[in-house]
N, C-alpha and C positions, 0 to 999 in steps of 0.2 A: 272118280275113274279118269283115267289119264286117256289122252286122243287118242294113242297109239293101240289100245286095248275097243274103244271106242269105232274105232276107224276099221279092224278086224271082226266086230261084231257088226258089221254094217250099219252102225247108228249115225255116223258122221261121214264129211265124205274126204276130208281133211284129216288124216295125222299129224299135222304137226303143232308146233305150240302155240298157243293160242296170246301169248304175251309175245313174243320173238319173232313168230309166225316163221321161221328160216328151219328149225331144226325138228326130230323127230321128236316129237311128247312119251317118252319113256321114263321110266319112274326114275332113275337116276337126273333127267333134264330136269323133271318139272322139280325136285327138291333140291337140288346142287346146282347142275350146269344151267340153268337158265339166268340170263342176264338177271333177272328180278331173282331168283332167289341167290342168287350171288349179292347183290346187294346185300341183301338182308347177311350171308354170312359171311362178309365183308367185314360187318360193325363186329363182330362178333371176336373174329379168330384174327391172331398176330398176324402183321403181314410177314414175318418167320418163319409161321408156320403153316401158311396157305397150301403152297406144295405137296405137301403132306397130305394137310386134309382134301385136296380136289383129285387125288390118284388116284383111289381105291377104286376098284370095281363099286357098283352099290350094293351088295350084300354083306362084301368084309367093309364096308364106309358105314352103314348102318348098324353093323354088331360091334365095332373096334367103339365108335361114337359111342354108342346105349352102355356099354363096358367102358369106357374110359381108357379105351385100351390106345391114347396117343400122347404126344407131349403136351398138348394142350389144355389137356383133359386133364391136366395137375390141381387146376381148381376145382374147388371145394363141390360143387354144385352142375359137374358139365353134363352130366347124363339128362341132370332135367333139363338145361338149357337147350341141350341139343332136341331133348324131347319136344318142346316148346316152341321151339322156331320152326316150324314147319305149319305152324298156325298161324305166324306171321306172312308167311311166303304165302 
């Protein structure tokens, strides 16, 4: 459960991210915008095609990704990798 979700249930009293601590913990931060999970899909995606994959809203970023529906997604194997890296993060 992400802060921001957390912080609305009165569970926490802090929404924001708990690696960054600067920004709000919304599910788009904690799996893309956050400096740690940017690292992580840093090693991953071209620096060509960074752009791309950091603009989406997160619902077309998570269905385009799991569909392969970008340029980067040419390889063979990205739906799982994308799947996958979010266990790293």
């Amino acid at each position: 459960m992400i802060n921001e979700v957390r912080w609305r249930r009165k569970i926490t009293y802090n929404p924001c991210c708990s690696h960054c601590l600067t920004d709000l913990e919304t599910i788009i931060h904690a799996l893309r915008d956050c400096p740690n999970a940017r690292g992580v899909w840093d090693r991953i995606i071209e620096v060509a095609d960074r752009e791309a994959f950091y603009s989406l809203n997160w619902y077309t970023w998570l269905l385009n990704n799991l569909r392969g529906n970008h340029p980067f997604s040419k390889r063979k194997l990205w739906g799982l990798e994308f799947g996958i890296a979010p266990w790293q993060i």
